[in-house]
C-alpha positions as CSV (number, residue, x, y, z in Angstrom):
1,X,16.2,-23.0,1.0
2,X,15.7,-19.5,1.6
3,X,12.0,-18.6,2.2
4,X,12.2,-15.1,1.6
5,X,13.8,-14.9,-1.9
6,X,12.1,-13.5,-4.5
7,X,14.4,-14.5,-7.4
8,X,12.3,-15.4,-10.2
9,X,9.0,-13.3,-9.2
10,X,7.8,-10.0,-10.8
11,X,6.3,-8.1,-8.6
12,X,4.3,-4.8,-9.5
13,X,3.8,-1.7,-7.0
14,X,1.2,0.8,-7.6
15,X,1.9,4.0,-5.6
16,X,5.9,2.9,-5.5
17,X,6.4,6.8,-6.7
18,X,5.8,7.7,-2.9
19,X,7.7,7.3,0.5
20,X,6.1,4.0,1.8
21,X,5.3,2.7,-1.8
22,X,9.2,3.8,-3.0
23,X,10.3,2.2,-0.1
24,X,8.2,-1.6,-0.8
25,X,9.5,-1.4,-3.6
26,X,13.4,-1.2,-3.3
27,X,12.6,-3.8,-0.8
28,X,10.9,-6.4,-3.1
29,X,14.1,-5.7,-5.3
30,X,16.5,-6.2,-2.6
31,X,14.5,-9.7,-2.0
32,X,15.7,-10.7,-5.8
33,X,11.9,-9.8,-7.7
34,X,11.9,-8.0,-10.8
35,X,9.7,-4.3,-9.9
36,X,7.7,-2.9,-11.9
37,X,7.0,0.7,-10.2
38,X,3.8,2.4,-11.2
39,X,2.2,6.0,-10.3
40,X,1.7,9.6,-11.8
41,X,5.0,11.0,-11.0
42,X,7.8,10.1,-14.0
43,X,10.1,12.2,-12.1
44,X,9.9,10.2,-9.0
45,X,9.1,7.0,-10.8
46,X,12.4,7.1,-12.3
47,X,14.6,8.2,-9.8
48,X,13.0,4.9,-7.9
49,X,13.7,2.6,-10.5
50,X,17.2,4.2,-10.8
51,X,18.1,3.3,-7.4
52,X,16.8,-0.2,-7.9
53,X,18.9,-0.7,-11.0
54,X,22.1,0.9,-9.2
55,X,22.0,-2.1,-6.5
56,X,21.8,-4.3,-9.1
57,X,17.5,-4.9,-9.1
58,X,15.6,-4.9,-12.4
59,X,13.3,-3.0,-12.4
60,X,10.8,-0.5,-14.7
61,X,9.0,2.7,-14.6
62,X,5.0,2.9,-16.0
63,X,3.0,5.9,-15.5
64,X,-0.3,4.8,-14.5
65,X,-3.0,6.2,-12.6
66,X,-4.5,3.1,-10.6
67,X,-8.1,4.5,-10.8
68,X,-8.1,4.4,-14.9
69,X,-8.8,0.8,-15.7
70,X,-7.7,1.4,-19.5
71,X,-4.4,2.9,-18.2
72,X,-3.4,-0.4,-15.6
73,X,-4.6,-2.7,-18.3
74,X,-1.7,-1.3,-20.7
75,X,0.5,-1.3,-17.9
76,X,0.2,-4.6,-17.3
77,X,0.8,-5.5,-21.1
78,X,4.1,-3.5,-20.6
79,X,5.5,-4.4,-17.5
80,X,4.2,-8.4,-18.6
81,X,6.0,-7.5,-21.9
82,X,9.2,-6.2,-20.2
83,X,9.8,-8.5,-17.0
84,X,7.7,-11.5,-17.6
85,X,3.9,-12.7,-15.8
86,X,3.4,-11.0,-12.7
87,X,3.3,-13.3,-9.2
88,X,3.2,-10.1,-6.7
89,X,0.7,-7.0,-6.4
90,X,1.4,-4.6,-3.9
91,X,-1.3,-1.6,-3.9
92,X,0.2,1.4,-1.9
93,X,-1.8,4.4,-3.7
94,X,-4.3,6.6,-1.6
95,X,-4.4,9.5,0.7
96,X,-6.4,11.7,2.2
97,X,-7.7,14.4,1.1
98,X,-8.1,18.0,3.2
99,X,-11.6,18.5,1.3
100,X,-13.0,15.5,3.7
101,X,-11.2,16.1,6.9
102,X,-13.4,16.5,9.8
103,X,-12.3,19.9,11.6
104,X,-14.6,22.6,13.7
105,X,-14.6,24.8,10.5
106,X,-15.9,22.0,8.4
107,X,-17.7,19.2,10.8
108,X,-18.8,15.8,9.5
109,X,-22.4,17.3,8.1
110,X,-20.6,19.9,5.8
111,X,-18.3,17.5,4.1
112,X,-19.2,17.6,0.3
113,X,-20.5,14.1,-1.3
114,X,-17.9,14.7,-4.6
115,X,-15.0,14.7,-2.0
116,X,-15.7,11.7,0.0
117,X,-16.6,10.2,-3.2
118,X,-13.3,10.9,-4.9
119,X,-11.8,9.8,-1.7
120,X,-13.4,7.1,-1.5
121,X,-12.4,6.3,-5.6
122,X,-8.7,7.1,-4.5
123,X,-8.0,4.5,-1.5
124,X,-10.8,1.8,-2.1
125,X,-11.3,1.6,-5.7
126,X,-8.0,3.0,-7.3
127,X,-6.0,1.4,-4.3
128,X,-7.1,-1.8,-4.1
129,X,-10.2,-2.9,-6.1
130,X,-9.3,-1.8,-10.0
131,X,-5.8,-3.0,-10.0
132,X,-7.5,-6.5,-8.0
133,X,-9.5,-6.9,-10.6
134,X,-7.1,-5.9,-13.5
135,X,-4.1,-8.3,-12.2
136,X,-5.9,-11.3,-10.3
137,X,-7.1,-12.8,-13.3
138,X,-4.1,-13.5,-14.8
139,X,-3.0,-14.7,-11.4
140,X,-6.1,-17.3,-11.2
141,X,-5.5,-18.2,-14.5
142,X,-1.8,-19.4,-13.4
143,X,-2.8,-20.3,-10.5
144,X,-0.2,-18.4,-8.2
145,X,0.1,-15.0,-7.3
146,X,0.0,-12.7,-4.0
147,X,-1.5,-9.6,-3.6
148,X,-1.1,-6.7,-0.8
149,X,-3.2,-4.5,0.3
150,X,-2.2,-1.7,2.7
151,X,-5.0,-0.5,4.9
152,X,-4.5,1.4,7.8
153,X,-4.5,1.9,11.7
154,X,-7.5,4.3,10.9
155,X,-9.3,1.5,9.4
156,X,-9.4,-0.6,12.9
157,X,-10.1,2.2,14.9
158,X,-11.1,5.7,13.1
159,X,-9.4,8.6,13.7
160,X,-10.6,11.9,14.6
161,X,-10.7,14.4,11.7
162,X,-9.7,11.3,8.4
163,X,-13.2,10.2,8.3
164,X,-13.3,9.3,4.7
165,X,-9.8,8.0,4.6
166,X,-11.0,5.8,7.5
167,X,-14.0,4.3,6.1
168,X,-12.4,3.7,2.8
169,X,-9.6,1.4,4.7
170,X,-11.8,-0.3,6.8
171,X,-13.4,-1.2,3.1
172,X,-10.1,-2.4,2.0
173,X,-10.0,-4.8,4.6
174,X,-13.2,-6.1,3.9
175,X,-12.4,-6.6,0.3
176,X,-9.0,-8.2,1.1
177,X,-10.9,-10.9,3.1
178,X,-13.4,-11.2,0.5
179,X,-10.9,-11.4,-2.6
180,X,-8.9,-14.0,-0.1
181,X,-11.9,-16.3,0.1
182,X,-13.0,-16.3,-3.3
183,X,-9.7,-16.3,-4.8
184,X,-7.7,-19.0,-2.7
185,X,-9.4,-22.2,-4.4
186,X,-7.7,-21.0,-7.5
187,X,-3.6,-20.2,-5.7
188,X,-4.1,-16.9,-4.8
189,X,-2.9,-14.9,-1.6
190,X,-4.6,-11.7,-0.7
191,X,-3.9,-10.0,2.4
192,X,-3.2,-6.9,3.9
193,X,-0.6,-4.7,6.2
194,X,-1.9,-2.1,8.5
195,X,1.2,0.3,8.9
196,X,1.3,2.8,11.9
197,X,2.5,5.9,11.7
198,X,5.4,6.5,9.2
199,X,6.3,10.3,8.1
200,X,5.3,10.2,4.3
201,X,4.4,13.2,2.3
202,X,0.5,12.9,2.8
203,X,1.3,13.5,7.0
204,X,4.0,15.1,7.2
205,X,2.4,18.9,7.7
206,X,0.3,17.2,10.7
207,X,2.8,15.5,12.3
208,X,5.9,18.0,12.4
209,X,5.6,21.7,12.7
210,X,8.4,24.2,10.2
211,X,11.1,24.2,12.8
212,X,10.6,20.1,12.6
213,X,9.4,19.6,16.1
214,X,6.0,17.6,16.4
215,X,2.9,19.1,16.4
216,X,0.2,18.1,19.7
217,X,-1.2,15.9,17.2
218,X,1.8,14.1,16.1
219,X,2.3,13.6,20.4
220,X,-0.4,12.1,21.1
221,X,0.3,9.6,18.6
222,X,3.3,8.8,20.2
223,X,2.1,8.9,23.3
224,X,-0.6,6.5,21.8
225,X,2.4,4.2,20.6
226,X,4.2,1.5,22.9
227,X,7.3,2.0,21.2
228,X,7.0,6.1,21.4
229,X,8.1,6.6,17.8
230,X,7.2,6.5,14.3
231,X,8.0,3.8,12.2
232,X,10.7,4.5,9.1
233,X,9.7,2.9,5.5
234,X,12.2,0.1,5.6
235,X,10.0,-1.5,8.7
236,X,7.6,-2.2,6.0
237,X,10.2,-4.0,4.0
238,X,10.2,-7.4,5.9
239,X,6.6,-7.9,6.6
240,X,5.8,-7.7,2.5
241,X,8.7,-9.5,1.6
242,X,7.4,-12.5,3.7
243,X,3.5,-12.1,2.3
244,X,5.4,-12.0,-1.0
245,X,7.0,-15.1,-0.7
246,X,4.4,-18.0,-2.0
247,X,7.6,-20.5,0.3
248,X,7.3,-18.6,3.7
249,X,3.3,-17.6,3.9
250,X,2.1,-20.3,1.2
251,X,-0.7,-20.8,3.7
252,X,-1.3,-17.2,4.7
253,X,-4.7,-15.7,3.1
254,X,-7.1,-13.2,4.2
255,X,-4.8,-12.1,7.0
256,X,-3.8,-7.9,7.9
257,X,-0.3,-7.9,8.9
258,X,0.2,-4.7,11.5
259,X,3.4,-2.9,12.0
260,X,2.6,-0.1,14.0
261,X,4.7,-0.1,16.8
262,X,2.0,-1.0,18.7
263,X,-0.7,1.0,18.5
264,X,-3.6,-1.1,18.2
265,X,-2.5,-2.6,21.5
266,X,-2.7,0.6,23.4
267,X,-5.9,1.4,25.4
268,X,-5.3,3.5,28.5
């Protein structure tokens, strides 16, 4: 028995249009689960779900934005419609936002209430709690199904200058707990992976400078990091695939999975 095939699940990815998200979800595919990819961008969405399909995945693109309710309800008809009941939820959408980051020209008193608000709409409520509540049903109702959450470093210990981006994280954590107690009498998984420092498009500009060297922020995150380096998308893969799996974590619930080289660990 191999505890980390997917054959037979369905497994949807909201935010699979970007680098980490894109990544998950070639790597649920590779695992044998039929992906349904879901974000904003056709363009991207597409060329993801082309590269599934060419290794010999099946796999689906839905435009969706994951903080319309009305718009991952109808997703869900179609991707339900197209590759069978979903078992697997993997919410990868958010990002910060430079209208809430904390800098000398704008400190933490002069951030406006409709940024951190949308920010706040984007990680916690678009990333994790509206497609939770739009998919977990179904999932109680079967009585099987795993959901992940990705939070972040930033949401165990904040980082300077993200401070919305922080606090909605640290949110998603709570709510993967909370969604883990209530929902595991009725077979479902929630938990959560805190990644570390991966080059995506919502960092890059802060971690390398134009000639592609790293910026004094993007050192001292290395120099922050055990493993002095950043993580690549693929070193994502493994740790979903085995929350995935309802045969290799069937007893895993309300746990955050880190992959961050890490960085958590280092103090002084």
């Amino acid at each position: 028995m191999n505890l980390f095939d997917l054959s037979g699940e369905v497994a949807v990815v909201i935010g699979g249009t970007g680098v980490l998200g894109g990544g998950l979800a070639e790597g649920l595919a590779a695992a044998g689960a039929a992906v349904a990819v879901l974000g904003r961008n056709a363009e991207r969405g597409e060329a993801r779900v082309a590269s599934i399909r060419n290794a010999g995945g099946r796999a689906l693109f839905v435009a969706a934005d994951a903080g319309n309710r009305e718009a991952l309800e109808a997703a869900a008809r179609a991707v339900e419609s197209e590759l069978g009941p979903v078992s697997v939820l993997l919410n990868a959408a958010g990002g910060n936002d430079p209208k809430v980051t904390v800098t000398p020209e704008q400190p933490v008193e002069a951030v406006g209430l409709d940024a951190w608000r949308a920010n706040i709409d984007l990680n916690l409520v678009g990333g994790a709690l509206l497609p939770c509540q739009v998919f977990g049903p179904a999932f109680c109702a079967r009585g099987r199904g795993s959901i992940i959450n990705i939070a972040s470093v930033s949401a165990h210990v904040p980082l300077s200058r993200v401070m919305a981006y922080s606090a909605a994280k640290a949110a998603v954590l709570s709510l993967t707990q909370f969604l883990a107690r209530e929902w595991a009498p009725r077979g479902v998984r929630v938990n959560s992976i805190t990644p570390g420092f991966f080059p995506a498009e919502q960092n890059r500009r802060l971690l390398f400078q134009e000639d592609g060297t790293p910026t004094p922020r993007a050192r001292a995150i290395l120099g922050h990091t055990p493993m002095g380096r950043f993580g690549d998308a693929q070193e994502l893969v493994g740790a979903a695939v085995f929350l995935a799996s309802h045969r290799a974590s069937s007893f895993v619930t309300g746990t955050d999975l880190r992959v961050d080289g890490g960085f958590l660990s280092q103090t002084i």
